[in-house]
N, C-alpha and C positions, 0 to 999 in steps of 0.2 A: 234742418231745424236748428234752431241757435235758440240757447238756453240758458242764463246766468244761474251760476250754484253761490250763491250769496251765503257769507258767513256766518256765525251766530257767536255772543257773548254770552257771557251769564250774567245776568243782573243778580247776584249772589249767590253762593253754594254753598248747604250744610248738610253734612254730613249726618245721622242720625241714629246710627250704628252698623252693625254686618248681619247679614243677615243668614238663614242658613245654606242658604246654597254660595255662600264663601262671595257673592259680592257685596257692596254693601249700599242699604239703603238712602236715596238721598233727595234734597229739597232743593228746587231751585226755581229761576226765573231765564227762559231761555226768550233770546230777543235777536231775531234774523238785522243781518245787516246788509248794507245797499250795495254792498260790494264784495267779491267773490273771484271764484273761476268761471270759466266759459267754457262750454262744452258744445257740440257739432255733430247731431244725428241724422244719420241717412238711409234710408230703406233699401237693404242689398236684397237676391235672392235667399240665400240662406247664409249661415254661422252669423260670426262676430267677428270683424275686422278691430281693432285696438289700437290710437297711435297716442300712446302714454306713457307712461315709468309703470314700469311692475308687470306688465301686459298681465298675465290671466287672472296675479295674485291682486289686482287691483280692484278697489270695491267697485268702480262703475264697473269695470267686468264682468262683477262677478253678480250687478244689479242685472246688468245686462243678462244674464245665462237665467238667474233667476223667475227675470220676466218671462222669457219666452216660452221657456219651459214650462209654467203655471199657464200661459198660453195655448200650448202645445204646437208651438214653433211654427207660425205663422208666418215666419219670413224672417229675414237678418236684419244686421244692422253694422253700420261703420258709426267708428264713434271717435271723433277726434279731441284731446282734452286740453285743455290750453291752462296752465296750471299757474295761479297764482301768490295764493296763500301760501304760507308756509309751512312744512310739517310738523308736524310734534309741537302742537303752540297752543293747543287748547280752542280754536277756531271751527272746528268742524269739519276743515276741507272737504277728504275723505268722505262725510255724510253726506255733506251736501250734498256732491257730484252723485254719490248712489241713487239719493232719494232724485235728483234731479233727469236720474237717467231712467226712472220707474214712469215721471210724469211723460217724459218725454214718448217712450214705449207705449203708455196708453195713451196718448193719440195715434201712434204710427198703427199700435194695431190695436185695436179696439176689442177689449176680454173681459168674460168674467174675473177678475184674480182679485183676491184679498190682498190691494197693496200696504196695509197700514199690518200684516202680518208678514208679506215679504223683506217690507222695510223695517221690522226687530227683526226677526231670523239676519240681519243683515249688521247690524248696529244697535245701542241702544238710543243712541241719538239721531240717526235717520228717520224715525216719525215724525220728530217734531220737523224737519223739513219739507216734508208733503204738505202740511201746513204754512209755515213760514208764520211772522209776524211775531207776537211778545205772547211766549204761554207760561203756565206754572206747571212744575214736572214734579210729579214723583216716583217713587222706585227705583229703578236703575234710566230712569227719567221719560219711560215710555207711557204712564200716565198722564196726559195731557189736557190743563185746560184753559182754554182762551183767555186771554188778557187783552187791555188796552192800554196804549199810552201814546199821548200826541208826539210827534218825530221832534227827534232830539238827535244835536249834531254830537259824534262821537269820534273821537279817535282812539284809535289802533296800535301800539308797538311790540314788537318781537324784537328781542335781543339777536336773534342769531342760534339760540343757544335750542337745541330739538329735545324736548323732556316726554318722552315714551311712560303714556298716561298708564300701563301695569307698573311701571319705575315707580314713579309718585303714588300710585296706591298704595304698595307695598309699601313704603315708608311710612304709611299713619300709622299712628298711635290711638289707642284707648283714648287721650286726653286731649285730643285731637277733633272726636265728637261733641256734636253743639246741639240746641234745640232745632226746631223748625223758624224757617224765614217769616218776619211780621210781614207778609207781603201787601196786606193793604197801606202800612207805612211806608213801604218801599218804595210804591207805585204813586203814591201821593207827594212824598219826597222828591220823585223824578220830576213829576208833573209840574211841582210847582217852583222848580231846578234848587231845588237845597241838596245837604248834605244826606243820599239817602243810608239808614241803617241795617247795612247788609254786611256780609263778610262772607270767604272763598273759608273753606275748613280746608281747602288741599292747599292754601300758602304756606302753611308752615311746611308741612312736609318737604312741598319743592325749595322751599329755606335754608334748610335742612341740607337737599340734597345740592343746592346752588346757594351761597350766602348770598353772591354776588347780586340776585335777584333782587332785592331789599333797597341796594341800588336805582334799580329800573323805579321802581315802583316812585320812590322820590323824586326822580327825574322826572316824569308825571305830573306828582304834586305841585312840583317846583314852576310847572307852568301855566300854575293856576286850574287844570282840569280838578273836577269835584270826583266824588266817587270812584278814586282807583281803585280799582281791584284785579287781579288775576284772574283769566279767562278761562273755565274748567282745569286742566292737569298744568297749565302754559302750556310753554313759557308767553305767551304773549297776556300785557294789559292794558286795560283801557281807558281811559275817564271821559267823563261828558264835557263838552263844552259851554260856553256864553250862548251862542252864541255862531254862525258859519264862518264869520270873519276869525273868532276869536279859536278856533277849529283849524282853519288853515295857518294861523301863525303860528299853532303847536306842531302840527305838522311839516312844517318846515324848518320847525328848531330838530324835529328826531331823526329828518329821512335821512340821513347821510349814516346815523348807526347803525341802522337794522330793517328792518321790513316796515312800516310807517303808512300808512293808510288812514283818514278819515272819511265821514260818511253818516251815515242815517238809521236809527232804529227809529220804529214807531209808527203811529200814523195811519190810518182805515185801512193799510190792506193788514194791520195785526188785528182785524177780527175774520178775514178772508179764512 
């Protein structure tokens, strides 16, 4: 079984405060993208075979051990991960392939389990992957609720640079927190390709902790994408395009700095 773990942006992040159990509350717009890692499931007799980075400490791993066991070990699985994204960039990677290894499991073996409780015990962004397509999140983002928005060509850039999302937590500030997202202006804005009125509340902090970011973010503007912004902790961001023509010529102005990808948010399966 061959499974794409497609990536996910944020269509904006605010911040809303902390909450008391020490993380902190927050609003956003999460929007699956058409490209991702690949992952390779295959039904052994028993354990978990792993050919990845991190072997046990890895989340598909450790989606993997989760499954079965709420299963009650119905059989193995070999799992081969073919890794694309980048780490530390605010993309998801990491979730995706979890929640991608949960779907994958309830077909091989077919259980009762509560996977939308496996997949938080696991992440807080793993939910919204069993899903996919454009939701609105709240809490620590496991509040989920459907969105629409017709596909809209997007690109991708990561500097290179890995920002380890407790780093950038840690860095915010009091002044730092913002109201909640207007998300029907957001979503209206995309639709109808203007400037939408969103904002990341974690750029300053990774600003903060990288000036050099501020950078990126221009290089971006500079090529015409609308709506840059910083994709949850980074370091990687994004902006929409014209356009798919006007998508690949930005993409091929970044790929040579950094990790450079464009592609698709949007479109009937974000009500899937």
């Amino acid at each position: 079984m061959e499974r794409l773990a497609g990536a996910k942006i944020n269509l904006g992040l605010s911040l809303l405060g902390r909450r008391p159990d020490g993380y902190h509350e927050l609003h956003t717009l999460f929007a699956a993208l058409s490209f991702g890692d690949r992952l390779f499931l295959e039904p052994i007799p028993e354990g978990i075979e792993f050919r990845g980075r991190y072997g046990k400490r890895n989340l598909a791993y450790r989606a993997a051990e989760a499954y079965l066991e709420a299963a009650g070990w119905p059989g193995g699985v070999r799992i081969v991960l073919e890794k694309a994204l980048p780490e530390g960039a605010g993309l998801g990677g990491g979730s995706a392939d979890a929640a991608q290894v949960l779907l994958g499991l309830r077909e091989l073996y077919p259980a009762e389990v509560d996977l939308p409780a496996l997949a938080l015990a696991l992440g807080a962004d793993v939910p919204f992957f069993l899903q996919g397509g454009v939701a609105e999140a709240r809490g620590v983002g496991e509040r989920l609720t459907p969105r629409f928005l017709p596909p809209l060509p997007v690109v991708v850039f990561a500097p290179g640079l890995r920002l380890p999302t407790p780093r950038v937590y840690g860095e915010v500030k009091p002044h730092d927190f913002a109201p909640e997202l207007p998300v029907a202006e957001v979503l209206e804005a995309l639709a109808q390709g203007k400037e939408p009125p969103y904002w990341n509340s974690l750029e300053a902090p990774a600003f903060r902790l990288h000036p050099e970011l501020k950078g990126v973010k221009e290089r971006l503007r500079s090529l015409g994408l609308r709506g840059v912004l910083m994709s949850g902790s980074g370091s990687a961001f994004f902006g929409l395009a014209e356009d798919e023509a006007h998508a690949r010529r930005a993409w091929e102005a970044l790929r040579l700095g950094g990790y450079a990808r464009w592609g698709w948010i949007g479109g009937q399966h974000a009500l899937s």
